[in-house]
C-alpha positions in Angstrom: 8.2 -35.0 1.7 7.6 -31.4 1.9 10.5 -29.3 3.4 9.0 -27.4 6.0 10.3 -23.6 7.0 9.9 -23.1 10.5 8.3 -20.0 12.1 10.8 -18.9 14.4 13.6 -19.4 11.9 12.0 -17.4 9.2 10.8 -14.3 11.9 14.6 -14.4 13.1 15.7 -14.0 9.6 13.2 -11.1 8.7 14.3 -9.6 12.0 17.8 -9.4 10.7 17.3 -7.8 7.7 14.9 -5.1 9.6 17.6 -4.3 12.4 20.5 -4.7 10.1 23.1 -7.2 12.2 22.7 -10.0 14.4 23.1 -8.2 17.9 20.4 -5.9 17.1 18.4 -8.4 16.1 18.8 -10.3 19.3 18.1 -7.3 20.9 15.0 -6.9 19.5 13.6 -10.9 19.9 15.1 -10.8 23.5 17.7 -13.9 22.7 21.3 -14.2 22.6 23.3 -13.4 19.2 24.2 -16.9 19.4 20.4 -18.0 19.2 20.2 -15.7 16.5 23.1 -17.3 14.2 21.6 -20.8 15.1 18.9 -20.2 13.8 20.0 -18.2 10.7 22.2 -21.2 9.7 19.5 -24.1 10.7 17.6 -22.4 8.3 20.0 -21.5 5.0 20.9 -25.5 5.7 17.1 -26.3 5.4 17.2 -24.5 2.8 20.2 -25.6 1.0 20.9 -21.9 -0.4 22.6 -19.0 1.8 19.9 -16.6 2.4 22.2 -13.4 4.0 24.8 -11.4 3.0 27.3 -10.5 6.1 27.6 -7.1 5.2 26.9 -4.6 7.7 23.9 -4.0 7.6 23.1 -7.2 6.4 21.4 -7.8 3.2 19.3 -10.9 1.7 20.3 -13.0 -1.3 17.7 -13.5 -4.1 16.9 -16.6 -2.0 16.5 -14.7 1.0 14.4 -11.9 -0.6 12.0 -15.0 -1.1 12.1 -16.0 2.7 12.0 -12.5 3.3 9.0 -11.6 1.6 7.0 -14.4 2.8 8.0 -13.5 6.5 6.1 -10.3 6.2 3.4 -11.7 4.5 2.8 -14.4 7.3 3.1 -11.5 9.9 0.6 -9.4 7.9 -2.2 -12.9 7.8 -0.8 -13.2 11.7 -2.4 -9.4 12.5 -5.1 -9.6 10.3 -5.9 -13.2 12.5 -5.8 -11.5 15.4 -7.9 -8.3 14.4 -10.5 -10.6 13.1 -10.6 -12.9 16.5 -10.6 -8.9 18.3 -7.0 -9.4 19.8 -5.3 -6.8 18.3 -1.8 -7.2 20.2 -1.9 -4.8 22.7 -3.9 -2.5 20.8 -0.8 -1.5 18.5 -2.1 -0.3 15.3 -0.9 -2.8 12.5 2.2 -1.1 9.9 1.8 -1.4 6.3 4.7 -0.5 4.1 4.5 1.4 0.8 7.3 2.5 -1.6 5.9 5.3 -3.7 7.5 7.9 -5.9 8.5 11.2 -4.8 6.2 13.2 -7.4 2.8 11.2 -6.4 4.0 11.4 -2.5 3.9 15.4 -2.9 0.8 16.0 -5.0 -1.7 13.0 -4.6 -0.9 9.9 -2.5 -0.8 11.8 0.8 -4.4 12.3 0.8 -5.4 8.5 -0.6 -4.0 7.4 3.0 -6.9 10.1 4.4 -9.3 7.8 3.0 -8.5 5.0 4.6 -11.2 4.1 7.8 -10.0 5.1 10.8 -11.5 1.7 12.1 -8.7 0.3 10.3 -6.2 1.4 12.6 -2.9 1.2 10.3 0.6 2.8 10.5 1.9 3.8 7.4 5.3 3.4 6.5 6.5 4.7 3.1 9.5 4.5 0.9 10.1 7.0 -1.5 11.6 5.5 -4.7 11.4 6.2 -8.4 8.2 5.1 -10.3 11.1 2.6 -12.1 12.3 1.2 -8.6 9.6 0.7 -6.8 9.0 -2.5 -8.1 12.6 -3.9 -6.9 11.0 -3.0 -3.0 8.3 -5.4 -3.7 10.7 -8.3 -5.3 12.7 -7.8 -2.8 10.3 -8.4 0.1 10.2 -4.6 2.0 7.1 -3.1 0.9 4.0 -4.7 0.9 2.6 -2.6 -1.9 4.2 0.1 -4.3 3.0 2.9 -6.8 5.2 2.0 -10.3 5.9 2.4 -14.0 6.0 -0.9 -14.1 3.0 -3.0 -15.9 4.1 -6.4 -15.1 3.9 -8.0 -12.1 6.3 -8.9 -9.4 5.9 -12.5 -9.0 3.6 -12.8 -5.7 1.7 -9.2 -6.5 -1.7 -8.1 -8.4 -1.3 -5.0 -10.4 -3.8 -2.6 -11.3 -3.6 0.6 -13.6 -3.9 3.8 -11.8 -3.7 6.3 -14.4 -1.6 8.5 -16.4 0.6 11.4 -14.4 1.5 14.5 -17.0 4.2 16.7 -16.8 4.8 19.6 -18.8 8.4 21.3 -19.5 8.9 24.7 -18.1 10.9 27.4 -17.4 10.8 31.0 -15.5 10.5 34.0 -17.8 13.9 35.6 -16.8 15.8 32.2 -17.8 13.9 31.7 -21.1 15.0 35.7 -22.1 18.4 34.3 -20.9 18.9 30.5 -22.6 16.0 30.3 -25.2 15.5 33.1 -27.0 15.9 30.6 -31.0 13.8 27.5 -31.7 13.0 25.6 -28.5 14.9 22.0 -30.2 18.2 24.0 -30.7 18.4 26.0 -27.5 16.9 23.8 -24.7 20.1 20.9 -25.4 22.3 23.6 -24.1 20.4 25.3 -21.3 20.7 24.0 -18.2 18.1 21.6 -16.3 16.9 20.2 -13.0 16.7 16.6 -12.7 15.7 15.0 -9.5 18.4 12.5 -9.2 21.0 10.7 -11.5 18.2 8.2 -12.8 16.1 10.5 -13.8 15.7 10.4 -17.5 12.0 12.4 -18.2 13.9 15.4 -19.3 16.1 13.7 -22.0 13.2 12.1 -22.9 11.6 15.1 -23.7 14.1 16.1 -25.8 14.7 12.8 -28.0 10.7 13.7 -28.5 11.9 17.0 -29.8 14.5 15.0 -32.2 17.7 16.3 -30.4 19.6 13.2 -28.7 21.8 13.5 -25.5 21.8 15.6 -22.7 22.9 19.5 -21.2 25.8 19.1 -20.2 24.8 21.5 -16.8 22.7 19.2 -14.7 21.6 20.6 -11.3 20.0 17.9 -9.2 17.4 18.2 -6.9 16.3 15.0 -4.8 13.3 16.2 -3.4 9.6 17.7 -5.5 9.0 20.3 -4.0 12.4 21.6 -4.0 12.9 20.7 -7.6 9.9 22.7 -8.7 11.3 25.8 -6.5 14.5 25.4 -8.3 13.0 25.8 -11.6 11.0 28.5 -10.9 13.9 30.7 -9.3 15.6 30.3 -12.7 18.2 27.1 -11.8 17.0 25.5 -14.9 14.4 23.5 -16.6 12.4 20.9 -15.9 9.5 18.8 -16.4 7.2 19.7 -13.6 4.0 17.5 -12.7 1.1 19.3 -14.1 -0.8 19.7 -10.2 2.5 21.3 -9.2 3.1 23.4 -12.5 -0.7 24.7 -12.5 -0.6 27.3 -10.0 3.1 28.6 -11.2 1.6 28.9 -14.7 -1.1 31.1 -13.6 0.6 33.6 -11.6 3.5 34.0 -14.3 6.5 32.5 -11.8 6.6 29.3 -14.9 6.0 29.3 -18.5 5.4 26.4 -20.2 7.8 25.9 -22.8 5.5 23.2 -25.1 2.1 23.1 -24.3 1.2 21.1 -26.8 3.9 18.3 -25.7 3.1 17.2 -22.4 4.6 13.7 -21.7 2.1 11.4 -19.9 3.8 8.6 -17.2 1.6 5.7 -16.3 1.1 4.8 -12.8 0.4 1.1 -11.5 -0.2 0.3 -8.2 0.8 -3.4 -7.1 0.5 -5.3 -4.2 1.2 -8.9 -2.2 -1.6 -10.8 -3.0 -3.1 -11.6 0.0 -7.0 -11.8 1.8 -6.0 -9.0 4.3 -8.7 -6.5 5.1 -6.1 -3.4 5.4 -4.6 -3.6 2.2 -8.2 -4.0 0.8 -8.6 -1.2 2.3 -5.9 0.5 1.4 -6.4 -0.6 -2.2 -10.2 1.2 -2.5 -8.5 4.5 -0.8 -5.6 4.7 -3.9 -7.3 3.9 -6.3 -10.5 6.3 -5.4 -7.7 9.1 -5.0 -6.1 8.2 -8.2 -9.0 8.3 -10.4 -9.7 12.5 -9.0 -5.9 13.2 -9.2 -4.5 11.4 -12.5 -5.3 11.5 -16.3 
């Protein structure tokens, strides 16, 4: 016979991994801790497989990304219910959660969500993440849909190409007089560059396209786009700069582009839960519309 995974047992779960500890959780369902904890354990016993890490906050196992995931996906088939039936719980407008990478976030995706129908009445909440990461939000049960590098899909998800996102390396004038006054392949290696975090590997890339391994050994980092473009063009360092970002500079002389003629293309997926739900149809049509005008 068919285990079964009771409602209240999953929601209680999902509500710990939102609010981070048991207490808060209770807080939020209007039980006790104890009810909480209950039902926590009831379930990982159903389950045979501990589905929480008691960390603080709390975090979900592999199993419990599973749980986890479907939790939000029976909420999201519980509001698009009550939306079709016209009981839209107290009129709330319904949250939809998005990771998305900090480049799209400043230059495109921000005006994809203006497409969506106001009639839709939904909340976004987004989660900036690299293009490379955004996937592990989806695996892992906390977004409901993601822009990614990623082609294949997360088990659960539909993916669809969105379109190819080109960057171009650049530098201001002043610090190419400075650092790169030879060949670009034997002076860029020891100028020094902007990245936008740690992970950020576009700019070595560009320069194992150049045939010159390894790194600069002066890395600035810069976690957000729009401050990472401002710190190249004040002359911190190079970067690879999104060509709708890079454009403008260009023009009025602030940037110069240091290869033209090797621009290095990202692809751009979006995936999603696959589910019949009218808002991430919705959402879907707006992206993808938005994509198509703002990507290669």
């Amino acid at each position: 016979m068919m285990t079964e995974l009771p409602l209240d047992q999953v929601r209680t779960l999902l509500a710990v991994v939102d609010e981070g500890t048991f207490d808060a959780a209770a807080a939020a369902l209007h039980v006790t801790p104890s009810a909480v904890s209950q039902r926590v354990k009831a379930l990982e016993q159903r389950t045979g497989r501990v589905l929480l890490v008691r960390t603080k906050p709390v975090r979900p196992t592999e199993s419990g990304e599973v749980v986890v995931r479907f939790a939000r996906q029976l909420a999201r088939l519980e509001r698009d219910a009550l939306a079709e039936l016209g009981m839209p719980g107290e009129g709330e407008a319904t949250r939809v959660s998005v990771a998305v990478n900090a480049d799209s976030l400043a230059t495109w995706f921000l005006k994809a969500l203006t497409r969506v129908p106001d009639r839709e009445r939904l909340c976004f909440e987004l989660r900036r993440e690299d293009e490379t990461r955004t996937a592990e939000l989806l695996r892992e049960g906390l977004v409901m849909a993601a822009v990614t590098s990623s082609a294949e899909a997360v088990a659960g998800c539909s993916v669809r190409p969105l379109g190819r996102m080109r960057y171009l390396a650049a530098a201001n004038p002043e610090f190419v007089e400075r650092w790169l006054t030879g060949a670009l392949p034997d002076g860029l290696p020891h100028a020094p560059v902007v990245t936008f975090d740690r992970s950020d590997d576009i700019q070595d890339g560009f320069l194992r396209g150049l045939g010159r391994a390894g790194a600069s050994r002066m890395r600035h980092t810069v976690p957000t786009s729009e401050g990472f473009v401002e710190a190249i063009a004040l002359g911190l360092g190079w970067g690879m700069v999104p060509e709708a970002q890079v454009g403008p500079l260009l023009r009025s002389g602030r940037l110069i582009s240091l290869a033209p003629d090797r621009p290095v293309d990202v692809p751009l997926y979006w995936q999603q839960w696959k589910l019949d739900s009218p808002a991430l149809a919705a959402l879907v049509d707006a992206v993808t519309a938005a994509s198509s005008a703002a990507l290669r």
